[in-house]
mmCIF file of the N, C-alpha and C atoms, coordinates in Angstrom:
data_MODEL
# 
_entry.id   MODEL 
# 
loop_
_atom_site.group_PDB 
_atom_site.id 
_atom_site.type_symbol 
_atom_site.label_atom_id 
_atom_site.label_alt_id 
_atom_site.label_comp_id 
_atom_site.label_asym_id 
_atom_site.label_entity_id 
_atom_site.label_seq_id 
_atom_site.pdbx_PDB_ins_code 
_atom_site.Cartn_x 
_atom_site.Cartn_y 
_atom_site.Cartn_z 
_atom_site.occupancy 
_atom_site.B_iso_or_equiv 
_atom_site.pdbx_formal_charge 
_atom_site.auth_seq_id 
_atom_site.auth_comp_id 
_atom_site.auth_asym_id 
_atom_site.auth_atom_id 
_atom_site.pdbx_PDB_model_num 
ATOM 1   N N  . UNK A 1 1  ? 183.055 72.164 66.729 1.00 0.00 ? 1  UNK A N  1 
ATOM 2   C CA . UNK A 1 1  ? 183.876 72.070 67.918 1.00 0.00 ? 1  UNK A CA 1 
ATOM 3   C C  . UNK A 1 1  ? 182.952 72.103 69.131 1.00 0.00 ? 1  UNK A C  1 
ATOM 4   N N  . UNK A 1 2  ? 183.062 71.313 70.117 1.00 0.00 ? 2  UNK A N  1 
ATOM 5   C CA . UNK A 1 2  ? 182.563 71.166 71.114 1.00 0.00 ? 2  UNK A CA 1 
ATOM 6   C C  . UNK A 1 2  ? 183.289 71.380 72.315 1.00 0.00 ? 2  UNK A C  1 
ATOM 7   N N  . UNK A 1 3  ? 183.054 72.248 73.136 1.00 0.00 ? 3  UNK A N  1 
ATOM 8   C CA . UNK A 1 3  ? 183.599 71.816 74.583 1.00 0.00 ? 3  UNK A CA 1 
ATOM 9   C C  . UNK A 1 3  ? 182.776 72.245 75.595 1.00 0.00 ? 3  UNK A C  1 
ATOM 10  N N  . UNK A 1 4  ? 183.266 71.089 76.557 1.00 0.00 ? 4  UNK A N  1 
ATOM 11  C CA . UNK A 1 4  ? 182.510 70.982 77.752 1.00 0.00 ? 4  UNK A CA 1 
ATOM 12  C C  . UNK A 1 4  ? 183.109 70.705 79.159 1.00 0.00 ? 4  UNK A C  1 
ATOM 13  N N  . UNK A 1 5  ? 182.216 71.728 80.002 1.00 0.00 ? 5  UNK A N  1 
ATOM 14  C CA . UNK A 1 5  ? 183.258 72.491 81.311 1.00 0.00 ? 5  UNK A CA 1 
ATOM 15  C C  . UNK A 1 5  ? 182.648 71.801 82.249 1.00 0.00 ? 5  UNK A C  1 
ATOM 16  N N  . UNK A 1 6  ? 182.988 71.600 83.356 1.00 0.00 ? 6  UNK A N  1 
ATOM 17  C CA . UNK A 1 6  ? 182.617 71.209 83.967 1.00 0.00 ? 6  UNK A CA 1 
ATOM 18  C C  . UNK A 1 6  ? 183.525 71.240 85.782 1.00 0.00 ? 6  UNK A C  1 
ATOM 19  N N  . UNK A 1 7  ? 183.065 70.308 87.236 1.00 0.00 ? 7  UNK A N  1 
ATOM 20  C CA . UNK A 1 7  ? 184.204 70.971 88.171 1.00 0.00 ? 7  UNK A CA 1 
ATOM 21  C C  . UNK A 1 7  ? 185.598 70.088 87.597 1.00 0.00 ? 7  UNK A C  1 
ATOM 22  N N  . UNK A 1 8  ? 185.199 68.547 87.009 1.00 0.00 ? 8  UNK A N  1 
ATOM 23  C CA . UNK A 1 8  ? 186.539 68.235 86.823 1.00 0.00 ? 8  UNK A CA 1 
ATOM 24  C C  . UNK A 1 8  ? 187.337 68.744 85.791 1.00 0.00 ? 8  UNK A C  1 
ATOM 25  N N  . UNK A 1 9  ? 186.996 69.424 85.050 1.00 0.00 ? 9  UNK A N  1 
ATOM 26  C CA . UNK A 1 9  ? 187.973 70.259 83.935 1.00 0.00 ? 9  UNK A CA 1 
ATOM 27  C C  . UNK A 1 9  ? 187.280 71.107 83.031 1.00 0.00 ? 9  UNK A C  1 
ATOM 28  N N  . UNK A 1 10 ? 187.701 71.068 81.803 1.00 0.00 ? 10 UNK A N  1 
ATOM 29  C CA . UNK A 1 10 ? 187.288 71.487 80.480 1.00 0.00 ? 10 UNK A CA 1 
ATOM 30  C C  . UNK A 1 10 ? 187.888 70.306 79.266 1.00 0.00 ? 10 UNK A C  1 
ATOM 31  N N  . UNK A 1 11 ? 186.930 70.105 78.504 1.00 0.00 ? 11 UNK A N  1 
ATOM 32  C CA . UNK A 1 11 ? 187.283 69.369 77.293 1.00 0.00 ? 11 UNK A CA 1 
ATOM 33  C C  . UNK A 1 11 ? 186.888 69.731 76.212 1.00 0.00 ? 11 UNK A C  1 
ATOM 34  N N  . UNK A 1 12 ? 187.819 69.774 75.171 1.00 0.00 ? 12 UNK A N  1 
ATOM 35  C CA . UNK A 1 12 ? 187.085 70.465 73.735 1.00 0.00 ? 12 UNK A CA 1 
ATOM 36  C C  . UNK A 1 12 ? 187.507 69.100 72.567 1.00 0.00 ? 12 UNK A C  1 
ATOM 37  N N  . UNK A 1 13 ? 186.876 69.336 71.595 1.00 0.00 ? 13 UNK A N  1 
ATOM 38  C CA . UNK A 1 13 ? 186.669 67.905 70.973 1.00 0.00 ? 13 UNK A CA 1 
ATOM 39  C C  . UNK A 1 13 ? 186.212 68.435 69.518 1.00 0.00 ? 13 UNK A C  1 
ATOM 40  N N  . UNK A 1 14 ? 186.778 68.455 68.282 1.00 0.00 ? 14 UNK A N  1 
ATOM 41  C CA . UNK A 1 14 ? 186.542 68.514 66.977 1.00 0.00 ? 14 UNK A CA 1 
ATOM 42  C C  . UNK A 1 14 ? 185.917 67.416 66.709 1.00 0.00 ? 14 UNK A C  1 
ATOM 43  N N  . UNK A 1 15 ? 184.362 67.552 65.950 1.00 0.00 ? 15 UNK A N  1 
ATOM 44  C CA . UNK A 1 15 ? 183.781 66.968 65.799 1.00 0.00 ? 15 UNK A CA 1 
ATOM 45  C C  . UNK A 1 15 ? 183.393 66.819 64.276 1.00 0.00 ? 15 UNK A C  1 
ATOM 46  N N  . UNK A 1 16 ? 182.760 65.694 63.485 1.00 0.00 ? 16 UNK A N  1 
ATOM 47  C CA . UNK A 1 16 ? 182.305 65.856 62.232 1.00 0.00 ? 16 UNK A CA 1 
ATOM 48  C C  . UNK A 1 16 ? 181.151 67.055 62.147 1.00 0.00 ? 16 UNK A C  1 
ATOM 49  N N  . UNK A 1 17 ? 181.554 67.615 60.982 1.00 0.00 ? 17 UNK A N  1 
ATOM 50  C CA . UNK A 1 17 ? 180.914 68.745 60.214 1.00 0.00 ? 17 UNK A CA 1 
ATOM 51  C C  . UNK A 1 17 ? 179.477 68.248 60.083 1.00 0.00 ? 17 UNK A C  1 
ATOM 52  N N  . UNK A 1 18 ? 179.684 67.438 59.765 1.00 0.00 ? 18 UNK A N  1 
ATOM 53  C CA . UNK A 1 18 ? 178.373 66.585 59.457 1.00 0.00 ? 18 UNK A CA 1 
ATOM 54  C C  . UNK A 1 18 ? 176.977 67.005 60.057 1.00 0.00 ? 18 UNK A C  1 
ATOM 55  N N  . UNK A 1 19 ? 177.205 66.264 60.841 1.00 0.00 ? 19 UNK A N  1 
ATOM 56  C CA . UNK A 1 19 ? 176.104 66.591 62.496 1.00 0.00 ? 19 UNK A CA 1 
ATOM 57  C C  . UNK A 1 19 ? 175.925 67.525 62.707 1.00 0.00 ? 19 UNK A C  1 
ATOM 58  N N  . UNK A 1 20 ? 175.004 67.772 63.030 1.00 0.00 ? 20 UNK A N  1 
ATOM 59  C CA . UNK A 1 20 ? 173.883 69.247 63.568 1.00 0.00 ? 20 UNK A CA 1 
ATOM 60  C C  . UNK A 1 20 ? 173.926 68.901 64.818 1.00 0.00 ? 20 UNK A C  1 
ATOM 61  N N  . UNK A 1 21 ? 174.198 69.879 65.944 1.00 0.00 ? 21 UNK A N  1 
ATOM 62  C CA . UNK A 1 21 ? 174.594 69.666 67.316 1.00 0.00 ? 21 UNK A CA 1 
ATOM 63  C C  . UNK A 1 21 ? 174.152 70.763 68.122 1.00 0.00 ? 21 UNK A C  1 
ATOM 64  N N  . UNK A 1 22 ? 173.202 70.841 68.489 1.00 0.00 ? 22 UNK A N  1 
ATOM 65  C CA . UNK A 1 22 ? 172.079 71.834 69.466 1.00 0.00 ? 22 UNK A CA 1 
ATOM 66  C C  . UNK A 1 22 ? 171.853 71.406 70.703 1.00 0.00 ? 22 UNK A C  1 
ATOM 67  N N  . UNK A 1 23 ? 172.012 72.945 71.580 1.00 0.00 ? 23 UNK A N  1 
ATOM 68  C CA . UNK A 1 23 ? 171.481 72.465 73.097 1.00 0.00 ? 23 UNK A CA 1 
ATOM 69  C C  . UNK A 1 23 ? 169.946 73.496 72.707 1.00 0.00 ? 23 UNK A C  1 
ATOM 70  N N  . UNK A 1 24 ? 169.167 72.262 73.397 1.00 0.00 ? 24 UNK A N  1 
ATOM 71  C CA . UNK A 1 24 ? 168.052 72.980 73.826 1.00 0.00 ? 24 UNK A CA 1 
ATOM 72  C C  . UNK A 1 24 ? 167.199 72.625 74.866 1.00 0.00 ? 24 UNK A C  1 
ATOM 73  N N  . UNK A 1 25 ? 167.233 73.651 75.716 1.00 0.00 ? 25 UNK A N  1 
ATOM 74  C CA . UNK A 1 25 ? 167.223 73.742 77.526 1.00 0.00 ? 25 UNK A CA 1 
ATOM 75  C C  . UNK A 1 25 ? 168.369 73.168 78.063 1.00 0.00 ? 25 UNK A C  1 
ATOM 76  N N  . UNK A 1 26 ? 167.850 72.382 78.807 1.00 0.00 ? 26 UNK A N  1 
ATOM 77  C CA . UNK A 1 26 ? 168.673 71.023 79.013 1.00 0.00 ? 26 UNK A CA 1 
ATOM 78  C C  . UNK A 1 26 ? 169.330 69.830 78.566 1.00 0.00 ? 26 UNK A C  1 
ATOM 79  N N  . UNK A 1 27 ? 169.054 69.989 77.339 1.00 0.00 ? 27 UNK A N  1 
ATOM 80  C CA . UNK A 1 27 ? 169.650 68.938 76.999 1.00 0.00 ? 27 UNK A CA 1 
ATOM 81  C C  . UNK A 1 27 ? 170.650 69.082 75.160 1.00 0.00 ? 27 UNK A C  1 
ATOM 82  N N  . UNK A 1 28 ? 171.282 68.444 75.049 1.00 0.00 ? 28 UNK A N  1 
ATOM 83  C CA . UNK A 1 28 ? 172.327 68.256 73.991 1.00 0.00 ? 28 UNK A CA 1 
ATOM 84  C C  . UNK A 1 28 ? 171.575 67.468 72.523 1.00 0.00 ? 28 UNK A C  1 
ATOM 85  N N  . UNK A 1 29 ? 171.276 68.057 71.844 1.00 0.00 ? 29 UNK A N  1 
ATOM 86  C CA . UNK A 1 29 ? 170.448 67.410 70.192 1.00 0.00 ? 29 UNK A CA 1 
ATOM 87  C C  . UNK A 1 29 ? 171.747 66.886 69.293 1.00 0.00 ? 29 UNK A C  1 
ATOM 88  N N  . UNK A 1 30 ? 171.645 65.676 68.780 1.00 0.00 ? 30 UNK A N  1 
ATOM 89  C CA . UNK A 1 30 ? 172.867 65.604 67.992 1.00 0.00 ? 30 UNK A CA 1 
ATOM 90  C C  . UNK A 1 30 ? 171.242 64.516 66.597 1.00 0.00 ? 30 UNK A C  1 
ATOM 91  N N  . UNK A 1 31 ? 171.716 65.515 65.357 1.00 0.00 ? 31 UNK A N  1 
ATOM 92  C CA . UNK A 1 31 ? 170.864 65.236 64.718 1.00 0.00 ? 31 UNK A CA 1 
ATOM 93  C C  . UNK A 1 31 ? 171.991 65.034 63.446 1.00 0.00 ? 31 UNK A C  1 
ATOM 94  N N  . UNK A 1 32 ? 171.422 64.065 62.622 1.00 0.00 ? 32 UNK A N  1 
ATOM 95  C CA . UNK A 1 32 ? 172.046 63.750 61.333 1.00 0.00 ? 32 UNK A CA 1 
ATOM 96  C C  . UNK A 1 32 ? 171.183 64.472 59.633 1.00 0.00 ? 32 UNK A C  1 
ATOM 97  N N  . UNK A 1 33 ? 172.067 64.477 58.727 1.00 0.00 ? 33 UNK A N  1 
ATOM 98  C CA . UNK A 1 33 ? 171.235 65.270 57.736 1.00 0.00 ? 33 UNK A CA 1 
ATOM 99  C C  . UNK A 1 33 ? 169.973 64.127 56.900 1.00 0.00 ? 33 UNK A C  1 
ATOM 100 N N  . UNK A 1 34 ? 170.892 62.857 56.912 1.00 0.00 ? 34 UNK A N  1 
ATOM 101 C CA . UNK A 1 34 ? 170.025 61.824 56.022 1.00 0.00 ? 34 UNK A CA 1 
ATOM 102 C C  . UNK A 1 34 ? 170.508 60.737 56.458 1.00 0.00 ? 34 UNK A C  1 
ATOM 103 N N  . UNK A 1 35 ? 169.644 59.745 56.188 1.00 0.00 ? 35 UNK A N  1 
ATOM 104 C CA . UNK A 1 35 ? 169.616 58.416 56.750 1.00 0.00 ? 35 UNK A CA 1 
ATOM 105 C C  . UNK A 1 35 ? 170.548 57.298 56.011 1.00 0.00 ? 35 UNK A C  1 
ATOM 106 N N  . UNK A 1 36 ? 171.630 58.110 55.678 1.00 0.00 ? 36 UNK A N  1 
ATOM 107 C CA . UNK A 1 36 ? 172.671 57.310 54.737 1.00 0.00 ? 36 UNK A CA 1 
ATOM 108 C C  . UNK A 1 36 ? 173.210 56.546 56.036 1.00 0.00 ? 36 UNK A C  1 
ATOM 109 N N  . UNK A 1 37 ? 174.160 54.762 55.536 1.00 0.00 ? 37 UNK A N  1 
ATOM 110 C CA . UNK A 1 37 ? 175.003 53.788 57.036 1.00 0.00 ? 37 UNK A CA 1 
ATOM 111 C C  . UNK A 1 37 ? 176.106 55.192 57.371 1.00 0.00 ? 37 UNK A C  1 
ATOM 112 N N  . UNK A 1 38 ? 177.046 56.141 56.272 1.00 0.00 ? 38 UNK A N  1 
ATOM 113 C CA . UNK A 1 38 ? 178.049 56.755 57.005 1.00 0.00 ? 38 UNK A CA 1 
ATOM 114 C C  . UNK A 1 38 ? 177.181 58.112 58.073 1.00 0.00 ? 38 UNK A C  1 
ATOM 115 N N  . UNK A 1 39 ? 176.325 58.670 57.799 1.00 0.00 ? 39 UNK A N  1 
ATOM 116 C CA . UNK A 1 39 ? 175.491 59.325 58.798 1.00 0.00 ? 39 UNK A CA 1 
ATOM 117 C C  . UNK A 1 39 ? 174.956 58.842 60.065 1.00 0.00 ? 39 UNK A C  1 
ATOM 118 N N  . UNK A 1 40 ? 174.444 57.599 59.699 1.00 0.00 ? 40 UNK A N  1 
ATOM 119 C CA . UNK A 1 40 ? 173.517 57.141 60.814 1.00 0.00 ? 40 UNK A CA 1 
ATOM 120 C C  . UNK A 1 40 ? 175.091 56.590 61.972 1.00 0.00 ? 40 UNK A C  1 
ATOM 121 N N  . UNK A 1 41 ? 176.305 56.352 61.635 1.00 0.00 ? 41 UNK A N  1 
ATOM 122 C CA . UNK A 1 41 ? 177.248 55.804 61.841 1.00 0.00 ? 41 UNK A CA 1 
ATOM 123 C C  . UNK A 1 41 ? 177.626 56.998 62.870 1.00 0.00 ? 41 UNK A C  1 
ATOM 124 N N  . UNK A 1 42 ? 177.904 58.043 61.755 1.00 0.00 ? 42 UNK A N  1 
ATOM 125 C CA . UNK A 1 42 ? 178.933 58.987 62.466 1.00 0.00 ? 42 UNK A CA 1 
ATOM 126 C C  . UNK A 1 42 ? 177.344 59.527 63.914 1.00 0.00 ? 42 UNK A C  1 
ATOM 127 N N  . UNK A 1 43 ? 176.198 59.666 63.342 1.00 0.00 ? 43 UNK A N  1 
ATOM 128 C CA . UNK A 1 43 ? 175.572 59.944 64.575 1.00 0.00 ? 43 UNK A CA 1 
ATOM 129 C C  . UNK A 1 43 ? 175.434 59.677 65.845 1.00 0.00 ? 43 UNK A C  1 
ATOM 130 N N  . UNK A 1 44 ? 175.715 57.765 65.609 1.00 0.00 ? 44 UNK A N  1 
ATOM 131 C CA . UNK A 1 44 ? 176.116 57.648 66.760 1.00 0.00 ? 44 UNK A CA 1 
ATOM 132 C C  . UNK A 1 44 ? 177.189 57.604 67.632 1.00 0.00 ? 44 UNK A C  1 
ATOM 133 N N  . UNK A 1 45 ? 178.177 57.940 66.735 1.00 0.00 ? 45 UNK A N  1 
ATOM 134 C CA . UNK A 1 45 ? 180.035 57.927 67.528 1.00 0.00 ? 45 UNK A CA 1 
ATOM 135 C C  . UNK A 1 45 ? 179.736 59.535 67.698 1.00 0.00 ? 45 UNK A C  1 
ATOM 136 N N  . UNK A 1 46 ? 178.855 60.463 67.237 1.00 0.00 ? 46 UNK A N  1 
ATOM 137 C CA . UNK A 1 46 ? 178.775 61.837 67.815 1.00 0.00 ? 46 UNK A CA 1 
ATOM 138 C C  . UNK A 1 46 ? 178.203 61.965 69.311 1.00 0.00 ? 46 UNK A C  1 
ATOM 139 N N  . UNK A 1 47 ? 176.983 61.020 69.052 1.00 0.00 ? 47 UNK A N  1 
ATOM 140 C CA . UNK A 1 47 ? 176.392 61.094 70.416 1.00 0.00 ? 47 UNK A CA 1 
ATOM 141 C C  . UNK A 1 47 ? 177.000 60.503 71.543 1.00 0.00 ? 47 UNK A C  1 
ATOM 142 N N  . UNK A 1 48 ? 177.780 59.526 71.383 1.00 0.00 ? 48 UNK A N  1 
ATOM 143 C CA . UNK A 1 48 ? 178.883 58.831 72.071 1.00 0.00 ? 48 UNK A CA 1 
ATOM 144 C C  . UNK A 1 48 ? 179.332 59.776 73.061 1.00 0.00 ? 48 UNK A C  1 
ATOM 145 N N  . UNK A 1 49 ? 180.407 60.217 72.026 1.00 0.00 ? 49 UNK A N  1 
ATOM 146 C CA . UNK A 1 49 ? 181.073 61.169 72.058 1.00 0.00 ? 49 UNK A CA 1 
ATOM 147 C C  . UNK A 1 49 ? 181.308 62.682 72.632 1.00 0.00 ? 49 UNK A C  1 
ATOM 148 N N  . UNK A 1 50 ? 180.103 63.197 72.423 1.00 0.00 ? 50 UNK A N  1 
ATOM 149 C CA . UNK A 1 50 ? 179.393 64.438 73.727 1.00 0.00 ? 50 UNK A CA 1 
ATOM 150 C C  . UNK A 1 50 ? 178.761 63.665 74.936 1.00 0.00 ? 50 UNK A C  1 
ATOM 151 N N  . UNK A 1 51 ? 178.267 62.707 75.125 1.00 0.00 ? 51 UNK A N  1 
ATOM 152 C CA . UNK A 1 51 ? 177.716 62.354 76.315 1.00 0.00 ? 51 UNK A CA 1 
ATOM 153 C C  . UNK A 1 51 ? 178.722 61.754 77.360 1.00 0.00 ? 51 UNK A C  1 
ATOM 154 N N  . UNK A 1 52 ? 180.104 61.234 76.865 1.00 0.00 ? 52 UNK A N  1 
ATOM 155 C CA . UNK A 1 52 ? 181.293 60.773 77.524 1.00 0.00 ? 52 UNK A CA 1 
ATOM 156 C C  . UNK A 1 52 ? 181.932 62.328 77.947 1.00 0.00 ? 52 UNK A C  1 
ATOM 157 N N  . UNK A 1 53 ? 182.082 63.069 77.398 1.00 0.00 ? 53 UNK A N  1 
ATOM 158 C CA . UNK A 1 53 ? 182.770 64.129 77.466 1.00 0.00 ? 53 UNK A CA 1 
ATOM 159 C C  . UNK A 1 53 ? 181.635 64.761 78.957 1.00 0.00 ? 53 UNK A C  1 
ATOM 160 N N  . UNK A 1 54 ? 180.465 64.841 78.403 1.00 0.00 ? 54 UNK A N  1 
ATOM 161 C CA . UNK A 1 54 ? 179.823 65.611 79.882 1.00 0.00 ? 54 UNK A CA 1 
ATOM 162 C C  . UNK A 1 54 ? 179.982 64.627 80.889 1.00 0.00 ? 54 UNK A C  1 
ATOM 163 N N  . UNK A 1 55 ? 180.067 63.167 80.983 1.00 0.00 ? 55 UNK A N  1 
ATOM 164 C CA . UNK A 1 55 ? 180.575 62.890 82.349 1.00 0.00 ? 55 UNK A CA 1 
ATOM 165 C C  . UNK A 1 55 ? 181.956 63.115 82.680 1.00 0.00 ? 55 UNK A C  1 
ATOM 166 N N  . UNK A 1 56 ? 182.895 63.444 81.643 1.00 0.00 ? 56 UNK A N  1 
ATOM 167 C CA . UNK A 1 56 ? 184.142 63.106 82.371 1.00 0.00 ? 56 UNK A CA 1 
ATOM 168 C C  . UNK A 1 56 ? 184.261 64.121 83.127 1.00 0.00 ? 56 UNK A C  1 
ATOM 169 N N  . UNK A 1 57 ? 183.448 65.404 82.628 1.00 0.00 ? 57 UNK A N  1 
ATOM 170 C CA . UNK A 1 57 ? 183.724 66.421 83.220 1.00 0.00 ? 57 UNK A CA 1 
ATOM 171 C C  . UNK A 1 57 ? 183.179 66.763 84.452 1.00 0.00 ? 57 UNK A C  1 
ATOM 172 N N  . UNK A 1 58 ? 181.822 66.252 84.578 1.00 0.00 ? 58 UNK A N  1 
ATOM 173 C CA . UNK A 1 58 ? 181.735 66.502 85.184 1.00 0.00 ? 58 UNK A CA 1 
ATOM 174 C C  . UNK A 1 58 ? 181.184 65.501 86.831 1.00 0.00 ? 58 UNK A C  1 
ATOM 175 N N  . UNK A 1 59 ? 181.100 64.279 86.628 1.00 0.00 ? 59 UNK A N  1 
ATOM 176 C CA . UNK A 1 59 ? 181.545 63.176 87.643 1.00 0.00 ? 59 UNK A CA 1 
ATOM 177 C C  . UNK A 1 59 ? 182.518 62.472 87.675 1.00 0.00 ? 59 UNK A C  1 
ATOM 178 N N  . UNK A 1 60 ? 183.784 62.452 86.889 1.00 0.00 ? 60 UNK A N  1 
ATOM 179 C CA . UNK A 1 60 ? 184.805 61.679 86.105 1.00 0.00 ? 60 UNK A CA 1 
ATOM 180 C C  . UNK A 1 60 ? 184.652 60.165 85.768 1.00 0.00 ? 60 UNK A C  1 
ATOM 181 N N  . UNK A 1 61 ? 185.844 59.790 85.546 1.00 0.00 ? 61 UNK A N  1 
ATOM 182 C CA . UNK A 1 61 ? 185.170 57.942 85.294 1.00 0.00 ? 61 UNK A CA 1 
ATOM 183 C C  . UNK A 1 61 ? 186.099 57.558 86.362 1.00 0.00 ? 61 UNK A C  1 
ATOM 184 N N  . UNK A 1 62 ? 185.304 56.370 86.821 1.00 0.00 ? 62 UNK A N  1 
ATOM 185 C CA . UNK A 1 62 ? 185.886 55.297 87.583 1.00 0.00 ? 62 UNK A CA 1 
ATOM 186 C C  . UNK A 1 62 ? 185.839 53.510 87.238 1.00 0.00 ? 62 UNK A C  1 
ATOM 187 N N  . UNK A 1 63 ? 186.786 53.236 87.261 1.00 0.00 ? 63 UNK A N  1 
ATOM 188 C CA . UNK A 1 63 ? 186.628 51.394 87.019 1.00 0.00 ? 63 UNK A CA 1 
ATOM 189 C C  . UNK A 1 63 ? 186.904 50.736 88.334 1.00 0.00 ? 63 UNK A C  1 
ATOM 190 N N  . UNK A 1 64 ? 185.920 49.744 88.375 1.00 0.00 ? 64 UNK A N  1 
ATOM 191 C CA . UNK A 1 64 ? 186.204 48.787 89.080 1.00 0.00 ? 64 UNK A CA 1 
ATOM 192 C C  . UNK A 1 64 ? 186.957 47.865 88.830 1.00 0.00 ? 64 UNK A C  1 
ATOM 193 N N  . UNK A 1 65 ? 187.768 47.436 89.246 1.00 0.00 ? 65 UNK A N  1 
ATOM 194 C CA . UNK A 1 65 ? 188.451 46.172 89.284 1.00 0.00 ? 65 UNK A CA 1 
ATOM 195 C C  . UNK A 1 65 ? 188.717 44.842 90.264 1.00 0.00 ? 65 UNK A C  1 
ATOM 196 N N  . UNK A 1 66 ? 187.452 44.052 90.136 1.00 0.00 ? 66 UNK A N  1 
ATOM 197 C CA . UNK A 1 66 ? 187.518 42.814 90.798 1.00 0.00 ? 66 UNK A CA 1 
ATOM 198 C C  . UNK A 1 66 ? 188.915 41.421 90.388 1.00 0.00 ? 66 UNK A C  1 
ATOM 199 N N  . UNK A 1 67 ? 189.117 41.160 91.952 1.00 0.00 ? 67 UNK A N  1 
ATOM 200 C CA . UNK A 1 67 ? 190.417 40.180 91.885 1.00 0.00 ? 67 UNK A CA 1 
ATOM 201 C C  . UNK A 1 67 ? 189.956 38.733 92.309 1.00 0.00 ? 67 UNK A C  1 
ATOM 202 N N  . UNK A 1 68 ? 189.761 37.745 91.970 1.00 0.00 ? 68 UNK A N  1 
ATOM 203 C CA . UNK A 1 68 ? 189.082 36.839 92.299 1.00 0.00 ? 68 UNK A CA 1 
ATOM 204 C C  . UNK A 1 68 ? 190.017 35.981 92.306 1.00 0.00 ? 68 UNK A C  1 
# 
């Protein structure tokens, strides 16, 4: 389980068991056990996944939308 605070909110997020998920200092480790396609897979929808969550929280998202 992950969550992450921030001024625009708090978000918490169940994550695969899988993944090994460490802060160290500054920064967020998202490590896989073995180099199997469903590991290397889920590693990267993990890392996705925590790095969307620390912006929403904490710059939120914005879209542009051009009208031409």
């Amino acid at each position: 389980r992950v969550t992450a605070t921030g001024a625009k909110g708090t978000l918490v997020k169940q994550l695969s068991p899988e993944m090994n998920i460490a802060i160290e200092g500054d920064q967020i480790l998202v490590t896989r056990p073995t180099d199997s396609d469903r590991h290397r897979a889920l590693h990267g929808l993990t890392r996705t996944l925590v790095a969307n969550m620390v912006t929403g929280v904490s710059a939120g998202y914005s879209k542009i939308l051009n009208v031409t």
